[in-house]
C-alpha positions in Angstrom: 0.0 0.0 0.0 1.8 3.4 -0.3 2.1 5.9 1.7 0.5 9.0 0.7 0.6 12.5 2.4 -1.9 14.7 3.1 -1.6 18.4 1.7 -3.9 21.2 2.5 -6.3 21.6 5.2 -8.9 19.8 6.4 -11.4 22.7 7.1 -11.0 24.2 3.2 -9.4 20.8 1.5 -11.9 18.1 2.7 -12.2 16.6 -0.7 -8.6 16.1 -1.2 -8.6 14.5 2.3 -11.3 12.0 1.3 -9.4 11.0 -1.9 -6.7 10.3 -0.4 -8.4 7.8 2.3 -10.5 6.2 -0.5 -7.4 5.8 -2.5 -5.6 4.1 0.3 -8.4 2.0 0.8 -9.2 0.7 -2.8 -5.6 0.1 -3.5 -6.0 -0.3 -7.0 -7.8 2.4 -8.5 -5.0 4.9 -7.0 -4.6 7.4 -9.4 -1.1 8.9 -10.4 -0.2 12.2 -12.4 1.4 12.4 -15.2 2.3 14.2 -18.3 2.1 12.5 -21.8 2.8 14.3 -25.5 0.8 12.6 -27.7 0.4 13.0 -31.6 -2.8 15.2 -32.7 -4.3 12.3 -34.2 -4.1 10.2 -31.1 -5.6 13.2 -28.7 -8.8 13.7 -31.5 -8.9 10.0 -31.0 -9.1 10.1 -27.3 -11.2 13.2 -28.0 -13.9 11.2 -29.7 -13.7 8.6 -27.5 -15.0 10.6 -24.8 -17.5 12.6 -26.8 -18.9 8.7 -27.9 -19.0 6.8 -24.4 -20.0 10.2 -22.6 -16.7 9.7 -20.4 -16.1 12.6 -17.9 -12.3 13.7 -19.3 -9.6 12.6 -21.5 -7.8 10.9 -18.6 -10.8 8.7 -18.0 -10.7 8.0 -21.9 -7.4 6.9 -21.9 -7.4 5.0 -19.1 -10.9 2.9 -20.8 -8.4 2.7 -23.5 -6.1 1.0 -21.9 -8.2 -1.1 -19.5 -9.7 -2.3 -22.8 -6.2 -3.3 -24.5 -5.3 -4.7 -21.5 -8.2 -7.1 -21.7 -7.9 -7.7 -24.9 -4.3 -9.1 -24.0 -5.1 -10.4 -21.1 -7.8 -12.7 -23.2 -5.3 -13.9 -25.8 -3.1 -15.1 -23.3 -5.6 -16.9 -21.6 -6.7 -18.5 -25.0 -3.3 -19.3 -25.9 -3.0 -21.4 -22.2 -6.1 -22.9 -23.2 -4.9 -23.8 -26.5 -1.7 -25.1 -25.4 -3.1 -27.3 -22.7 -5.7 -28.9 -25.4 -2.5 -29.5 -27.4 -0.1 -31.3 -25.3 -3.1 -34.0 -24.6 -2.5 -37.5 -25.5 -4.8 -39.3 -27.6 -6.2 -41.0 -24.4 -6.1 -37.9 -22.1 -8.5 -36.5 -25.4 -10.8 -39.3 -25.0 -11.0 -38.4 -21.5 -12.1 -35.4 -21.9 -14.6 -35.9 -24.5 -16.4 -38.5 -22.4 -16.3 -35.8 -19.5 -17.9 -33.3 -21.8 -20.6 -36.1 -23.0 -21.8 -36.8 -19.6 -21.7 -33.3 -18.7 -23.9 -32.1 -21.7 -26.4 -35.4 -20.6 -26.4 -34.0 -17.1 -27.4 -30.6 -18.4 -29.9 -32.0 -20.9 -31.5 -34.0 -18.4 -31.7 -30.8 -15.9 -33.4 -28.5 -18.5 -36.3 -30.9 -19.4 -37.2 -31.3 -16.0 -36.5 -27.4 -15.5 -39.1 -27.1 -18.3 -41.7 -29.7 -17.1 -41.7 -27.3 -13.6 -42.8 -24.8 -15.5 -46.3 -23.5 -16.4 -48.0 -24.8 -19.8 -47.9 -20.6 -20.7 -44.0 -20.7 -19.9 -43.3 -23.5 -22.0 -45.3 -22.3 -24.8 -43.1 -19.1 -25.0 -40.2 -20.6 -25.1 
């Protein structure tokens, strides 16, 4: 956790006060200060990001931005574990799996028709 310290006072800086606590408290939505050039293009872009998801400021642009690249990656890695797992199965371990996924998809089967027959006739009509 880091250490911030508090500037300003308390009777005419309240706000700055209560940041600070929040900040400490939720860790990871601490926000830091900092100074960035960026090409015209890429400030229009952030520009019109805000303008199109109604975001408060530029800073809260970027930072959707990024969260949503960082996503992104985050997903592909996961895939790619997925992926390599799947592939470093033996033929048997494959076999395994599948019958896994057979039983599990007769389980579910089984639990949505008698989901359905609990259901009113009006309910089952609609679906």
């Amino acid at each position: 956790m880091s250490n911030h310290h508090i500037r300003g006072n308390t009777a005419t800086d309240g706000a700055s006060i209560e940041r600070i606590a929040v900040s400490k408290i939720k860790g990871a939505d601490c926000k830091e200060r900092h100074s960035f050039t960026l090409s015209r293009n890429s400030v229009e872009f952030i520009h019109l990001l805000m303008q199109e998801y109604n975001y408060s400021s530029l800073s809260a642009s970027l930072d959707k931005l990024i969260e949503t690249v960082r996503r992104a990656r985050d997903l592909e890695n996961l895939n790619a574990g997925v992926s390599a797992y799947y592939d470093s199965l033996t033929p048997a371990e494959v076999r395994e799996q599948s019958d896994w996924a057979e039983l599990g998809e007769d389980g579910l089967s089984a639990f949505e028709s008698e989901s359905v027959q609990d259901l009113p006739a009006t309910a089952v009509a609609a679906r």
